[in-house]
DOTORMAR-63681 format. One record per atom (N, C-alpha, C): residue in three letters; x, y, z; residue number from 1. Coordinates in Angstrom, 3 decimals. Layout:
N
+------+----------+----------+----------+-----+
! code !        X !        Y !        Z ! pos !
+------+----------+----------+----------+-----+
!  ALA !        X !        Y !        Z ! NUM !
...
+------+----------+----------+----------+-----+
// end
This chain:
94
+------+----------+----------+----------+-----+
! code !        X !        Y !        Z ! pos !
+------+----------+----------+----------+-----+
!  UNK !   -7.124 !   -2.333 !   11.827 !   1 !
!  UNK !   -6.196 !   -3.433 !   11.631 !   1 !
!  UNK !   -6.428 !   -4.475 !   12.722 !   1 !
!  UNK !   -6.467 !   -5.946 !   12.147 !   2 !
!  UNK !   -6.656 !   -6.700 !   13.234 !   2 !
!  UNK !   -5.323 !   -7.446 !   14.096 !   2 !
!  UNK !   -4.466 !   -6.501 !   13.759 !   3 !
!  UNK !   -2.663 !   -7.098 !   13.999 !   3 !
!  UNK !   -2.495 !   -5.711 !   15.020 !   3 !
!  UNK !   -2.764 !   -4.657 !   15.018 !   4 !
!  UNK !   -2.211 !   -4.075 !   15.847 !   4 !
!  UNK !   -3.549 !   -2.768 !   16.129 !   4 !
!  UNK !   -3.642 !   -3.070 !   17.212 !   5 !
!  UNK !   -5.561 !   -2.176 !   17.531 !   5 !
!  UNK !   -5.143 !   -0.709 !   17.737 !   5 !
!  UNK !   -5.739 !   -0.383 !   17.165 !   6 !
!  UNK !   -6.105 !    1.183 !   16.529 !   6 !
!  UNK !   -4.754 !    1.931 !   16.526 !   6 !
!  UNK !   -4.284 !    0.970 !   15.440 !   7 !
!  UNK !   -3.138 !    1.715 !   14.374 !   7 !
!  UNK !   -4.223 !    2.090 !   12.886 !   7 !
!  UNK !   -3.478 !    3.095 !   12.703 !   8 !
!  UNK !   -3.588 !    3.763 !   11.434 !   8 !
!  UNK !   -2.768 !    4.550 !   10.983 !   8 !
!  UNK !   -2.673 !    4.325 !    9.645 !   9 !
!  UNK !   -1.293 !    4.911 !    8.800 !   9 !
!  UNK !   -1.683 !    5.993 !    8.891 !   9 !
!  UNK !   -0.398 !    7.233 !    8.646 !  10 !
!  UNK !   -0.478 !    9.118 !    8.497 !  10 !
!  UNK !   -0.234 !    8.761 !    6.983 !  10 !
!  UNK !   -1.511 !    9.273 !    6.480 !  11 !
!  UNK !   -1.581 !    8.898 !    4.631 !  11 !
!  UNK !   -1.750 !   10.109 !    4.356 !  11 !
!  UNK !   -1.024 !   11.638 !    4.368 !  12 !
!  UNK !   -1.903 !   12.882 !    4.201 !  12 !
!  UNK !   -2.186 !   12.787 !    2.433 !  12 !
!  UNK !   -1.271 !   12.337 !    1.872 !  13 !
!  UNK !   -1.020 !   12.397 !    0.265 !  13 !
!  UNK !   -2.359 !   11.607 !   -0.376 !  13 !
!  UNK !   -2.385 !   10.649 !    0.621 !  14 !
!  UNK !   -4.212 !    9.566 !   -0.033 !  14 !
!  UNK !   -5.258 !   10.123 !    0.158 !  14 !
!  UNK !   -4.718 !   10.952 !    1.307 !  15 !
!  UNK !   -5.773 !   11.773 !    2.456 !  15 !
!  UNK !   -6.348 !   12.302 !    1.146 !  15 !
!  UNK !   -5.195 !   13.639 !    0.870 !  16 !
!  UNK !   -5.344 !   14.352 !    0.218 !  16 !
!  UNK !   -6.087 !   13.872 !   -1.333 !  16 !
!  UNK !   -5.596 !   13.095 !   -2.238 !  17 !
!  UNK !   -6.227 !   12.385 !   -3.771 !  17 !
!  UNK !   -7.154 !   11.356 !   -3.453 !  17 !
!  UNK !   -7.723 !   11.162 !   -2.116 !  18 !
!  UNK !   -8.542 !   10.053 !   -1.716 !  18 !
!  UNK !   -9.675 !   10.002 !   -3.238 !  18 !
!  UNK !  -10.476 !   10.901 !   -2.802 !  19 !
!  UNK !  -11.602 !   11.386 !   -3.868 !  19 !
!  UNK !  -11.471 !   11.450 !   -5.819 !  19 !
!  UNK !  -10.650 !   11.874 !   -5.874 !  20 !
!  UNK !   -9.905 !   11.927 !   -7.089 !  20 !
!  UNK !   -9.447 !   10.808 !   -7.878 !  20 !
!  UNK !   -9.066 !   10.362 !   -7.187 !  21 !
!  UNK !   -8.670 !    8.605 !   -7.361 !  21 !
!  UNK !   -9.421 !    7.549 !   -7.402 !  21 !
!  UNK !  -10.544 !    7.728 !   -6.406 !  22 !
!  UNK !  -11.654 !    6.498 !   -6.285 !  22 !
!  UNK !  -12.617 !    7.611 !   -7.751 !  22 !
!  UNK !  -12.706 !    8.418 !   -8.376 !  23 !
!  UNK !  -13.201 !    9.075 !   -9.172 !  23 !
!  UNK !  -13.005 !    8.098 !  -10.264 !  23 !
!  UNK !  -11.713 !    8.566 !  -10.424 !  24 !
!  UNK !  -11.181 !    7.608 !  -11.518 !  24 !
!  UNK !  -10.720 !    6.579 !  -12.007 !  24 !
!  UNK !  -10.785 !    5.679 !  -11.059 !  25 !
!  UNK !  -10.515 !    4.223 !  -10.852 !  25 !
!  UNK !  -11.594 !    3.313 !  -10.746 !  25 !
!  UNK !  -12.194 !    3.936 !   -9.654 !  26 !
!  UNK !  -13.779 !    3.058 !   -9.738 !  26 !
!  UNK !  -14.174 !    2.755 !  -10.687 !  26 !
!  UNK !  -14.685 !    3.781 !  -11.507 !  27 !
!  UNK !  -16.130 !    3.421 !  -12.145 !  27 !
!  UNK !  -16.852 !    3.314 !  -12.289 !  27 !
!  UNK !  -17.714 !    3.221 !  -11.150 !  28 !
!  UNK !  -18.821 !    2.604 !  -10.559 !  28 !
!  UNK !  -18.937 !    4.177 !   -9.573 !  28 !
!  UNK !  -19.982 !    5.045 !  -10.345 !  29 !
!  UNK !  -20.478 !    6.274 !   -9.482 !  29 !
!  UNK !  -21.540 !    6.681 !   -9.472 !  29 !
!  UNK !  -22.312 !    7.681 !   -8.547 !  30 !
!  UNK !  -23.683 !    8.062 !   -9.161 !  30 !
!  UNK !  -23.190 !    9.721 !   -9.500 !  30 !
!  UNK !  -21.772 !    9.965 !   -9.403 !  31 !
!  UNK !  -21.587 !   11.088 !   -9.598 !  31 !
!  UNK !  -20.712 !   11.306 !  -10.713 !  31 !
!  UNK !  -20.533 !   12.359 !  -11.552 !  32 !
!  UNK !  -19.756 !   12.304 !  -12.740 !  32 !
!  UNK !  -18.388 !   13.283 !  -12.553 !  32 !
!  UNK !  -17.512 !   12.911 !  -12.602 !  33 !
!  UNK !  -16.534 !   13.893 !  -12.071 !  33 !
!  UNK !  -16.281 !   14.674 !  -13.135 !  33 !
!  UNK !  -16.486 !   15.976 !  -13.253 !  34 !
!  UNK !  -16.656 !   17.037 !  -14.208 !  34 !
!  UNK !  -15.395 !   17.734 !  -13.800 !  34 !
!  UNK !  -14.634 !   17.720 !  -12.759 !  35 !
!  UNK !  -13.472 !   18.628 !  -12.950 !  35 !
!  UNK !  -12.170 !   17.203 !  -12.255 !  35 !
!  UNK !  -11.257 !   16.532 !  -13.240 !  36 !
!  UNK !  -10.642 !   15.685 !  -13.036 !  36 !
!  UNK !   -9.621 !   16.527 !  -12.823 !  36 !
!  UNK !   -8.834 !   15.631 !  -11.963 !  37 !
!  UNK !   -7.082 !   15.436 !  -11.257 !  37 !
!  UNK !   -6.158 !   15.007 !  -11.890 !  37 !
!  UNK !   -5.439 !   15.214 !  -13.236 !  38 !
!  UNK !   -4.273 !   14.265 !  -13.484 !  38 !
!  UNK !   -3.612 !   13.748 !  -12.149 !  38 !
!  UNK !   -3.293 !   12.466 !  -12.269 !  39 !
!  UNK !   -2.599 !   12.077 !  -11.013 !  39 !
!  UNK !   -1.414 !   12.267 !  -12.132 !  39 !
!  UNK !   -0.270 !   13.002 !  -11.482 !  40 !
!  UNK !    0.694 !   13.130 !  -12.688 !  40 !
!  UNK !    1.737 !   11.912 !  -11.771 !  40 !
!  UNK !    2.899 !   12.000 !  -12.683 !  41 !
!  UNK !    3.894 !   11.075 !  -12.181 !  41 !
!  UNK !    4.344 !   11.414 !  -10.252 !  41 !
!  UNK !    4.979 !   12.692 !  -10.289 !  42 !
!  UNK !    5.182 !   13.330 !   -8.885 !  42 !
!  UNK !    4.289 !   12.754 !   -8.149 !  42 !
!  UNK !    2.996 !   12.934 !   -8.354 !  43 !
!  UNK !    1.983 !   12.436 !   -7.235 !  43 !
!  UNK !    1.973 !   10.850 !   -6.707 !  43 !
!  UNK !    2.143 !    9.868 !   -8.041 !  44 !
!  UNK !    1.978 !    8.443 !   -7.949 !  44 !
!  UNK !    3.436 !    8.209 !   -6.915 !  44 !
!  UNK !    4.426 !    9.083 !   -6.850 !  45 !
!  UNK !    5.539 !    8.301 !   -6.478 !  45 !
!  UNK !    5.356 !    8.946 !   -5.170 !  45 !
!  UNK !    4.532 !   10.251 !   -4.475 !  46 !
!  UNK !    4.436 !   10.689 !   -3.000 !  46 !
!  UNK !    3.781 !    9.448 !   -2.726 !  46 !
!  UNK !    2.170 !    9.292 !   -3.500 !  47 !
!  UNK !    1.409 !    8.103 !   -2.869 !  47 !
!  UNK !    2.622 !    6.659 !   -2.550 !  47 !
!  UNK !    3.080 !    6.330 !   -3.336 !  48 !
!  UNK !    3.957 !    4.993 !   -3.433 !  48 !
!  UNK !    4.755 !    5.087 !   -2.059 !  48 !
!  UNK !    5.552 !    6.640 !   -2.024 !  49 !
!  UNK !    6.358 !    6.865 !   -0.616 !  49 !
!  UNK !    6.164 !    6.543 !    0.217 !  49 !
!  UNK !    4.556 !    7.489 !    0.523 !  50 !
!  UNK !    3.888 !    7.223 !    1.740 !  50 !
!  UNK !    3.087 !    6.102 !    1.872 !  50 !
!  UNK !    3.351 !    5.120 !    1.206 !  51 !
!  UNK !    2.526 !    3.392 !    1.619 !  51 !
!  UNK !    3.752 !    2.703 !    1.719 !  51 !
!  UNK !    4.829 !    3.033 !    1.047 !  52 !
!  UNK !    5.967 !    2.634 !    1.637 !  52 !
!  UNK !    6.161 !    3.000 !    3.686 !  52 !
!  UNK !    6.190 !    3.745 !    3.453 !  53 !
!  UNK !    6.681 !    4.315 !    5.374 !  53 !
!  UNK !    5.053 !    4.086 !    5.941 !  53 !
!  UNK !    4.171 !    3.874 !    5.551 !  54 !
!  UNK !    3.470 !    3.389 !    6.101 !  54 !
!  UNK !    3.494 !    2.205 !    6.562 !  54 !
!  UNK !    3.701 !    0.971 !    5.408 !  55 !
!  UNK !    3.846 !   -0.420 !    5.801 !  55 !
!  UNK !    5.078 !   -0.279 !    7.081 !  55 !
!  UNK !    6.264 !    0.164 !    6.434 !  56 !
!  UNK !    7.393 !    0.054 !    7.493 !  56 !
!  UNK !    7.002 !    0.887 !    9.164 !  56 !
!  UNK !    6.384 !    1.533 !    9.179 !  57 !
!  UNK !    5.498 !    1.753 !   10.018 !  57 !
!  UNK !    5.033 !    0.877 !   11.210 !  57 !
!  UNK !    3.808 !    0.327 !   10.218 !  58 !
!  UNK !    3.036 !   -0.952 !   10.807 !  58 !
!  UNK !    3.669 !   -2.345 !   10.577 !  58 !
!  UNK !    4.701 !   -2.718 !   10.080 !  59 !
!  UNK !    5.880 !   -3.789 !   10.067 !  59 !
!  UNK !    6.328 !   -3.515 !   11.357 !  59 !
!  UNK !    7.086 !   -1.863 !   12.160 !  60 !
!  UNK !    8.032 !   -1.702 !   13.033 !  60 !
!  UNK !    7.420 !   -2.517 !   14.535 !  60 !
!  UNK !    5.722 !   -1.529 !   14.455 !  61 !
!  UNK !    5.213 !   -1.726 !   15.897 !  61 !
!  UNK !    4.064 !   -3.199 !   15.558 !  61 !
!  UNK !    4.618 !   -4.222 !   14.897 !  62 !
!  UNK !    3.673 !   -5.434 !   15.182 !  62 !
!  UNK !    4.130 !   -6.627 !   16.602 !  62 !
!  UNK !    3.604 !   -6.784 !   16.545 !  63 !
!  UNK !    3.804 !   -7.923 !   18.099 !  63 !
!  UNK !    5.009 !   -9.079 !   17.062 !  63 !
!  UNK !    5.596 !   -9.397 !   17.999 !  64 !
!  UNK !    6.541 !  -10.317 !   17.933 !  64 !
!  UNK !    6.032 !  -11.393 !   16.703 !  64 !
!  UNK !    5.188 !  -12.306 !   17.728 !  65 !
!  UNK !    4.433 !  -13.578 !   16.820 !  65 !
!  UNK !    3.989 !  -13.226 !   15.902 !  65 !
!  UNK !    3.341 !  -11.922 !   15.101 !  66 !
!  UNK !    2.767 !  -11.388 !   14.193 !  66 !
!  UNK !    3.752 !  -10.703 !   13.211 !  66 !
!  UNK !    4.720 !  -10.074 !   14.099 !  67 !
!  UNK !    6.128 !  -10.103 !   12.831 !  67 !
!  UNK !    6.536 !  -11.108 !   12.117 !  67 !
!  UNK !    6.599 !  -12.253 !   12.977 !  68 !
!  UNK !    8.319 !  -13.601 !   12.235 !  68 !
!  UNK !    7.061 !  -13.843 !   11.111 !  68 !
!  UNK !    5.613 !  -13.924 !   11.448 !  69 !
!  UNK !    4.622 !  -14.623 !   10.395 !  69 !
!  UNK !    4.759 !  -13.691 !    8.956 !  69 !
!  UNK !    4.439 !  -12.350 !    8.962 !  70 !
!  UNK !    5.004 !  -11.004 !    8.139 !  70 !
!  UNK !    5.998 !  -11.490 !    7.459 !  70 !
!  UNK !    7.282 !  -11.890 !    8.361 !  71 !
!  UNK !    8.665 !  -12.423 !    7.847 !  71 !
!  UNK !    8.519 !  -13.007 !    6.716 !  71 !
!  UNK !    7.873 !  -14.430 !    7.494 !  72 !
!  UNK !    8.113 !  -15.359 !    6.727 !  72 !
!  UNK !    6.913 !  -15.353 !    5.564 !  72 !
!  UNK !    6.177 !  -14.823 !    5.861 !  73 !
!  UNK !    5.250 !  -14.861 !    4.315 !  73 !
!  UNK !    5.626 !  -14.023 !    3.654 !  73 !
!  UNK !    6.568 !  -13.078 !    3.367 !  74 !
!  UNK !    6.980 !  -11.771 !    2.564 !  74 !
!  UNK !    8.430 !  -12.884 !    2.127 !  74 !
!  UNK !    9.057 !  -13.700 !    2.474 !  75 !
!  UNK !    9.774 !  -14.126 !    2.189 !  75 !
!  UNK !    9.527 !  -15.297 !    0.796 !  75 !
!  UNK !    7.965 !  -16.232 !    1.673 !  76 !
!  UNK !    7.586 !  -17.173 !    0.376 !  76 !
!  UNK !    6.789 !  -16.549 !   -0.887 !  76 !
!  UNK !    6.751 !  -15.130 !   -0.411 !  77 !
!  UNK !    5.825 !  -14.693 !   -1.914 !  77 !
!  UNK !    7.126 !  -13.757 !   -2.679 !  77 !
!  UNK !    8.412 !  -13.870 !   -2.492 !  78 !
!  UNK !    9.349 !  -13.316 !   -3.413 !  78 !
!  UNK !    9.670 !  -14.034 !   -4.117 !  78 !
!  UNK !    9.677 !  -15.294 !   -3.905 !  79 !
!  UNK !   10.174 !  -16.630 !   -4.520 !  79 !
!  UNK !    8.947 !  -17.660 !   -5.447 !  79 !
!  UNK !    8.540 !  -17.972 !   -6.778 !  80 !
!  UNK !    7.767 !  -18.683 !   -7.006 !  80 !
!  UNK !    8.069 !  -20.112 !   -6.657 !  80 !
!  UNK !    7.391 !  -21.306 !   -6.259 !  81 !
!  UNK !    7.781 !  -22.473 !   -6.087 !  81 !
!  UNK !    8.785 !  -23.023 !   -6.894 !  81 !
!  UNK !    8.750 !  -22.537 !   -8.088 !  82 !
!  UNK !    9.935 !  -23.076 !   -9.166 !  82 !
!  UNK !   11.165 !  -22.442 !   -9.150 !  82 !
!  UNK !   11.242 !  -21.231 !   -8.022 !  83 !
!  UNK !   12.535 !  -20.525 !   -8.095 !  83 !
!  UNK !   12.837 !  -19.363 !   -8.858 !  83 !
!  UNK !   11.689 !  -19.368 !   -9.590 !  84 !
!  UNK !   11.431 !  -17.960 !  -10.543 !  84 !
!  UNK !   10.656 !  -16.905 !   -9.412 !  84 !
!  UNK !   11.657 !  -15.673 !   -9.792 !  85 !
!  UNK !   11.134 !  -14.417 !   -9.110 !  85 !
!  UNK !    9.640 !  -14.091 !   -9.276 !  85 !
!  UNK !    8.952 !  -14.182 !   -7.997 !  86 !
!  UNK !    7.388 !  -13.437 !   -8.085 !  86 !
!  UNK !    7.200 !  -12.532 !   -8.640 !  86 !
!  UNK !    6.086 !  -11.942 !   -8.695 !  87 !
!  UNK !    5.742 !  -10.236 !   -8.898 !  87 !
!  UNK !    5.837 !   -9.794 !   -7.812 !  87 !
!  UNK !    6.055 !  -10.086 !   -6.819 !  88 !
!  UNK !    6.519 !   -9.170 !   -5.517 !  88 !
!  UNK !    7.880 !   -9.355 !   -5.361 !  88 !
!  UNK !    8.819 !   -9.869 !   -5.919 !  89 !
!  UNK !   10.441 !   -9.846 !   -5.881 !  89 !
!  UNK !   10.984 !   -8.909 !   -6.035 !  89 !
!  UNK !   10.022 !   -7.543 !   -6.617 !  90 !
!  UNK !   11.074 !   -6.275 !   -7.033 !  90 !
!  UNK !   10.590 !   -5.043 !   -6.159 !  90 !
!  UNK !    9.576 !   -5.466 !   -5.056 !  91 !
!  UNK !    9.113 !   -4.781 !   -4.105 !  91 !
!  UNK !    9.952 !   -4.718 !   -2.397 !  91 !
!  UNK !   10.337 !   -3.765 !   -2.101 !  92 !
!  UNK !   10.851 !   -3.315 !   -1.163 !  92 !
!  UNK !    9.643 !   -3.912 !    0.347 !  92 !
!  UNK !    9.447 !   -4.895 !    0.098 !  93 !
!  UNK !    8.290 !   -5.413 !    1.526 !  93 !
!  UNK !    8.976 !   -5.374 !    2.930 !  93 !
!  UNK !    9.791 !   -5.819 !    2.916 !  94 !
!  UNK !   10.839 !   -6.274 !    4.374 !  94 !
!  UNK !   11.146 !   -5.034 !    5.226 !  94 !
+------+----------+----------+----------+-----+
// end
């Protein structure tokens, strides 16, 4: 991260489906994944958790000047210029 030097998120859950996921999402392999992972629902919402408390995480310990900026750009991307809710308006960012 270039906001806060040698932070890194505790992702054990990505840790863990890292492989599985870039399997099946990519596309682009020289390998064929012959024994797949349903990512079932349970799993998508640990991953979601833990990038949640991750961001809030790396939100808590950012430098001052590098927070209010965080602030304020999480603030202009909830709002479209016309006053209509973004696609990030229903996201927990702050």
């Amino acid at each position: 991260m270039h906001y806060i030097s040698g932070y890194k998120g505790d992702l054990p859950v990505s840790d863990e489906w890292r492989k599985s996921i870039n399997k099946q999402l990519a596309h682009v392999t020289f390998e064929r994944d012959v024994a797949p992972r349903e990512i079932t629902r349970d799993v998508q919402l640990a991953l979601y958790d833990e990038l949640k408390k991750a961001w809030r995480t790396f939100r808590k310990d950012l430098p001052e000047s590098y927070a209010r900026e965080f602030r304020e750009r999480v603030l202009e991307r909830k709002a479209l210029p016309n006053g209509q809710p973004s696609e990030f308006s229903a996201y927990d960012l702050d």
